[in-house]
C-alpha positions, 0 to 999 in steps of 0.5 A: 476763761476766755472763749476757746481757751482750754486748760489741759489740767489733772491730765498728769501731763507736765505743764511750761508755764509763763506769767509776766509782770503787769503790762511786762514791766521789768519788776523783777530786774534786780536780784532782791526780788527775784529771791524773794520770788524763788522763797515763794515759788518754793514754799507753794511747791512745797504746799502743793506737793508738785515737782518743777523740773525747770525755772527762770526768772527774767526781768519781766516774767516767769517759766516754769515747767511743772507737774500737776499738784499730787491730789486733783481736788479744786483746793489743790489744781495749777491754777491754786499753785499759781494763785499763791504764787502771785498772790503771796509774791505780789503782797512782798513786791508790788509797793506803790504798784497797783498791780504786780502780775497779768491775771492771765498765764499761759500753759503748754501741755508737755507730753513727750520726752523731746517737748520735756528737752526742748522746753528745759533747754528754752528755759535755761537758753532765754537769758542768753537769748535775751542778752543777760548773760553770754553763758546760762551758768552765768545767770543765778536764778534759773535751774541751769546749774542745778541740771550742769553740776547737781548743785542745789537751788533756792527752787528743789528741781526735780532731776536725775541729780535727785533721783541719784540722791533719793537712790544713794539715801536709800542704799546707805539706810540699813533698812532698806538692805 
């Protein structure tokens, strides 16, 4: 890690993340690998036993915003979350590439509620900042929708969309009564 730089992780704060494409290429440009990306993203979700709350995939890179992995043990930190995320992605995409991914990744701790607000809007907004789209329900691998109509995504975003299921499955379960 460079000099300065701190990672605030295992803080059980919630993390924006980016990381791009080697040199910012555009990799992900076309819908096959950006699928792909979103199976991987997901089973290392699953792996690592985190919730994410927001996700794009742009031509070029990648935000997330997520929590910590549920156990704090060196196995299981942000840092290994995202090691098999670029690890196992970069096997399926890189072809000729010498390489896929920056090494690199940025991380914001996001602690408040209006940071929470402010970084999902960032992430649903950036294709139509960037000219993909003119709406962000027009762009299919973001979380956009999921947070507009429930509709589930190839990434389980973890929303007041799930917490009503979580709450409606429990209700109906005889046990629970």
């Amino acid at each position: 890690m460079p000099h300065g730089l701190t990672r605030g992780q295992n803080t059980g704060q919630l993390h924006f993340i980016t990381f791009s494409c080697y040199h910012r290429l555009p990799y992900l440009k076309d819908p096959e690998p950006k699928d792909i990306l979103e199976r991987v993203i997901e089973r290392a979700r699953l792996s690592h036993r985190l919730c994410i709350y927001a996700y794009v995939l742009m031509p070029e890179h990648v935000h997330l915003l997520t929590s910590e992995p549920e156990t704090n043990s060196q196995t299981r930190a942000l840092a290994s979350f995202l090691r098999v995320v670029k690890g196992e992605s970069s096997k399926l995409l890189k072809g000729p590439r010498e390489q896929f991914w920056q090494t690199r990744y940025y991380d914001f701790n996001t602690f408040t509620t209006g940071k929470f607000v402010e970084k999902v809007q960032y992430i649903h907004r950036n294709p139509v900042t960037r000219g993909l789209v003119t709406r962000p329900e027009d762009y299919r691998w973001s979380s956009f929708n999921h947070y507009a109509t429930g509709a589930p995504n190839a990434i389980q975003i973890d929303s007041h969309w799930v917490d009503r299921r979580r709450f409606e499955l429990r209700s109906n379960d005889p046990l629970m009564r």
